[in-house]
C-alpha positions as CSV (number, residue, x, y, z in Angstrom):
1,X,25.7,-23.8,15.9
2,X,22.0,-23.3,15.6
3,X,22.9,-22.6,11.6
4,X,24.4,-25.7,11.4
5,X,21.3,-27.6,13.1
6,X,18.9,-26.1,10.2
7,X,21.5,-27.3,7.5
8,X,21.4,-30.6,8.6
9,X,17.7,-30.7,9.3
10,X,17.3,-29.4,6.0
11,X,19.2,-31.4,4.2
12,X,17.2,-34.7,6.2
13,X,14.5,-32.8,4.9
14,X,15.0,-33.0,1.4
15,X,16.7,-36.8,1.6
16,X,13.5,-37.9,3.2
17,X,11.4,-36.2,0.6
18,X,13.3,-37.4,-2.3
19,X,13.2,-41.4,-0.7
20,X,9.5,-40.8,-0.6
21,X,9.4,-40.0,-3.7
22,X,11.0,-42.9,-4.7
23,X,8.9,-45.6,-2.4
24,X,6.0,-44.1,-4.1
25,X,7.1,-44.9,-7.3
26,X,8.0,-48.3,-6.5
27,X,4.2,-48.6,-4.8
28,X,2.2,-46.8,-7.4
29,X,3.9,-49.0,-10.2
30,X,3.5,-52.2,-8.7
31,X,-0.3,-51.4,-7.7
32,X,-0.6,-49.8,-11.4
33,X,-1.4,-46.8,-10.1
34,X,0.1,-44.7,-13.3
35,X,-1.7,-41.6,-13.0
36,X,-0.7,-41.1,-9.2
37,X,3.0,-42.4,-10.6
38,X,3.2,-39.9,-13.2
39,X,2.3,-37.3,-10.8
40,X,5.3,-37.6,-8.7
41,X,7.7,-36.2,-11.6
42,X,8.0,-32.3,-12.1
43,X,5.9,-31.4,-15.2
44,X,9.5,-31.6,-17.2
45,X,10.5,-34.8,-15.9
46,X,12.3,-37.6,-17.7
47,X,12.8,-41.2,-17.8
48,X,15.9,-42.6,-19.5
49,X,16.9,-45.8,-20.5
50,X,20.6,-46.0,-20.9
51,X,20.6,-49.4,-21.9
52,X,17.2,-49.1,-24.1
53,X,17.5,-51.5,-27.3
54,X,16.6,-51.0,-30.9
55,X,13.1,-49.9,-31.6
56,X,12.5,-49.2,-27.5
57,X,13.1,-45.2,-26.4
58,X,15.7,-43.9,-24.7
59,X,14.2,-41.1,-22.8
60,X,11.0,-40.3,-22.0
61,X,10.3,-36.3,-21.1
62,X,7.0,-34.3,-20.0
63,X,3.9,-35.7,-17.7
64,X,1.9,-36.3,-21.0
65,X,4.5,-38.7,-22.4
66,X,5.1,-40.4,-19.2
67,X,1.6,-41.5,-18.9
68,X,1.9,-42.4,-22.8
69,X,4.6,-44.9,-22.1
70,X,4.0,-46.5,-18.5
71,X,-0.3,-46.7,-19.2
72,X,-0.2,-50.3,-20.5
73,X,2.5,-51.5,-17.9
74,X,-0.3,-53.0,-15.5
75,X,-1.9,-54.7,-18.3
76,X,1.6,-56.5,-19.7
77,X,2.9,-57.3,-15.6
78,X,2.2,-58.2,-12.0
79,X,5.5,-56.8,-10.2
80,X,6.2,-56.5,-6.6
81,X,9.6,-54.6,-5.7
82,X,11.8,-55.6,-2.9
83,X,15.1,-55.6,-1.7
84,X,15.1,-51.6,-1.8
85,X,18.5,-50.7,-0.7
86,X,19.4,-46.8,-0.9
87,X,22.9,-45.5,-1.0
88,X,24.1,-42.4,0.5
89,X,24.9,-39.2,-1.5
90,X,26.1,-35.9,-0.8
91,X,23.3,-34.2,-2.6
92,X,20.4,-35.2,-0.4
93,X,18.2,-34.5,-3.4
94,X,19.9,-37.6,-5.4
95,X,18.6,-40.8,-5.0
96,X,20.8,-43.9,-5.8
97,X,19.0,-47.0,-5.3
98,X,19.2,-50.9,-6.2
99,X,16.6,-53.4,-6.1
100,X,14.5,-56.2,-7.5
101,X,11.2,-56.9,-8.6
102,X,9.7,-60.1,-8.9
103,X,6.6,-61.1,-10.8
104,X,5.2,-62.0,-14.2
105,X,4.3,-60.8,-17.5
106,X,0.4,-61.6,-17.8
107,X,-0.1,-62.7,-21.9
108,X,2.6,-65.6,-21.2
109,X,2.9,-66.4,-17.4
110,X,6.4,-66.6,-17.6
111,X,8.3,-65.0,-14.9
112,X,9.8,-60.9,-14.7
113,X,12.6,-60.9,-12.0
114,X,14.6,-57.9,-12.7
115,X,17.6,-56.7,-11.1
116,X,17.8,-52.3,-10.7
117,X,19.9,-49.4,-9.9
118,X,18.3,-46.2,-10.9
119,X,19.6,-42.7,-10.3
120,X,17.0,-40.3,-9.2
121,X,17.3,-36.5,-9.3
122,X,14.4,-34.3,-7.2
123,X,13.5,-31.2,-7.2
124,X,10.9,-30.2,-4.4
125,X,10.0,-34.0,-3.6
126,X,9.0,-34.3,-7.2
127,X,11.3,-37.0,-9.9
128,X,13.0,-34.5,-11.9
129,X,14.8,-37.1,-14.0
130,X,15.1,-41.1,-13.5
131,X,17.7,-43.0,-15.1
132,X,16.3,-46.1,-15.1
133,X,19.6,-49.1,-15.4
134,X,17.9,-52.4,-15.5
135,X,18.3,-55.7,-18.3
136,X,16.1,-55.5,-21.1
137,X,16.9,-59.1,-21.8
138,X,14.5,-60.0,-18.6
139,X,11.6,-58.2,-20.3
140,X,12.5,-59.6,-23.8
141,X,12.4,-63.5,-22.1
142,X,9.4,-62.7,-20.2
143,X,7.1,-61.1,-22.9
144,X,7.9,-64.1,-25.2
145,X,11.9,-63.7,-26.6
146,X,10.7,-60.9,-28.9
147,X,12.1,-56.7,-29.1
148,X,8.8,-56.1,-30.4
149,X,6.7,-57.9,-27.8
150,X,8.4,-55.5,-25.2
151,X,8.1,-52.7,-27.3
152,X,4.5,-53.1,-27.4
153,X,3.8,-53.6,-23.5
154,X,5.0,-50.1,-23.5
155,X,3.8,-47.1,-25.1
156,X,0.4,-46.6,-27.1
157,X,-0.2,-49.6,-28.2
């Protein structure tokens, strides 16, 4: 009996770490906080875009590249997310969650209200890999209708 207990307080162990993971991504993004954001994925981590298009990466792997990509994000938008809804999973270090942000993209005021589901995998409280499922047609219509103007809020640039 006592066996099964420490199972199941383990296992709320690791689900709790793992959705704390994920609210701190959701803050530190949304404050554009990217340092402390990149610092919540393993030194391997990925990002991956399933539904990237043309010219925009698919996946993005390794602290140094993660910074690369997300350092212009609070320069491009103002986003707050709400609406976090997270779905249970057997593997309390998987985190399936859906929700929104709403905000704007700053060089043309137009608005950024996205729609999510992402697929998180943990290891150790850390993002391991995020799979990122959200309409790159919002970002296209609120950086100005352009794959290159999204393109360009991202990365190096």
């Amino acid at each position: 009996m006592s066996e099964t207990v420490s199972t199941h307080q383990d296992t709320d162990t690791v689900r709790a770490a793992a959705q704390q993971a994920f609210r701190n991504h959701l803050d530190y993004l949304s404050s554009g906080r990217i340092p402390e954001w990149v610092d919540l994925f393993t030194d391997d981590g990925a990002l991956e875009f399933p539904y990237a298009p043309q010219g925009y990466p698919t996946q993005v792997a390794g602290k140094e590249e993660l910074l690369g990509y997300m350092k212009n994000f609070p320069e491009h938008f103002r986003v707050e997310f709400t609406d976090l809804h997270f779905h249970e999973t057997t593997d309390p270090s998987l985190v399936i969650a859906e929700f929104k942000s709403k905000g704007i993209a700053l060089a043309t005021n137009r608005p950024y209200n996205q729609t999510y589901i992402s697929v998180v995998e943990t290891r150790d409280g850390e993002i391991s890999r995020y799979v990122d499922f959200w309409n790159p047609q919002v970002a296209f219509e609120a950086l100005g209708g352009s794959a290159d103007d999204m393109v360009s809020a991202f990365g190096n640039d």
